[in-house]
VOGU-3710 file (C-alpha; in Angstrom, 3 decimals, decimal comma):
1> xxxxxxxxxx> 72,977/100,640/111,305  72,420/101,638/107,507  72,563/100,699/104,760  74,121/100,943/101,227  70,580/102,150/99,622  70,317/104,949/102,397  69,798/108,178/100,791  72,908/109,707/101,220  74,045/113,803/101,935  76,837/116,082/101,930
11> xxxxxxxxxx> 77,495/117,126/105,089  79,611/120,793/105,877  80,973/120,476/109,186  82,808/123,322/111,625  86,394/121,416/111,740  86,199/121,314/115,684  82,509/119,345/114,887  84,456/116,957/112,664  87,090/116,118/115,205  84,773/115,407/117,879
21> xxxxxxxxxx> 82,875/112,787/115,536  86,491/111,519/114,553  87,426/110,659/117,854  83,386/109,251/118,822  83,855/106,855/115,965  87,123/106,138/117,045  86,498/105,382/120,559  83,480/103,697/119,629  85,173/101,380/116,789  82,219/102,585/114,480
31> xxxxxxxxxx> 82,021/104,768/111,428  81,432/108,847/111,317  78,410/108,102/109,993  77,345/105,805/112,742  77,825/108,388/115,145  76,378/111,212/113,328  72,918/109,250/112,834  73,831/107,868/116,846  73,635/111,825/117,602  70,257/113,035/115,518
41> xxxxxxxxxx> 68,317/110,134/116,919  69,419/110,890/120,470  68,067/114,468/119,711  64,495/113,397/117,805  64,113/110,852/120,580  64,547/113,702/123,173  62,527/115,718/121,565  59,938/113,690/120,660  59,512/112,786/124,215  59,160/116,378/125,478
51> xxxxxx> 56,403/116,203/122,596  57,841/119,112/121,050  58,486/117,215/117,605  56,117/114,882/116,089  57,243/111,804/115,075  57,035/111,299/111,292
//
């Protein structure tokens, strides 16, 4: 899914947040990462499709 020459970012996360992407990755044998992009593309796509966003 991405890459080693991603930009990467610090993330700050409520601790019930970070639990919930624990047990995603878990679940889903992927990384936290994985997930967390998996989420904010789910949202952009939605998003996008209700032409509220425009894609970049």
């Amino acid at each position: 899914m991405e890459k080693a020459s991603d930009p990467q970012i610090k993330l700050r996360l409520p601790a019930d947040l970070k639990q919930w992407i624990d047990h995603q990755a878990s679940k889903n044998r992927s990384s936290k990462s994985s997930e967390i992009v998996r989420s904010v593309r789910e949202r952009q796509e939605r998003l996008v499709a209700q032409r509220q966003e425009p894609t970049p």
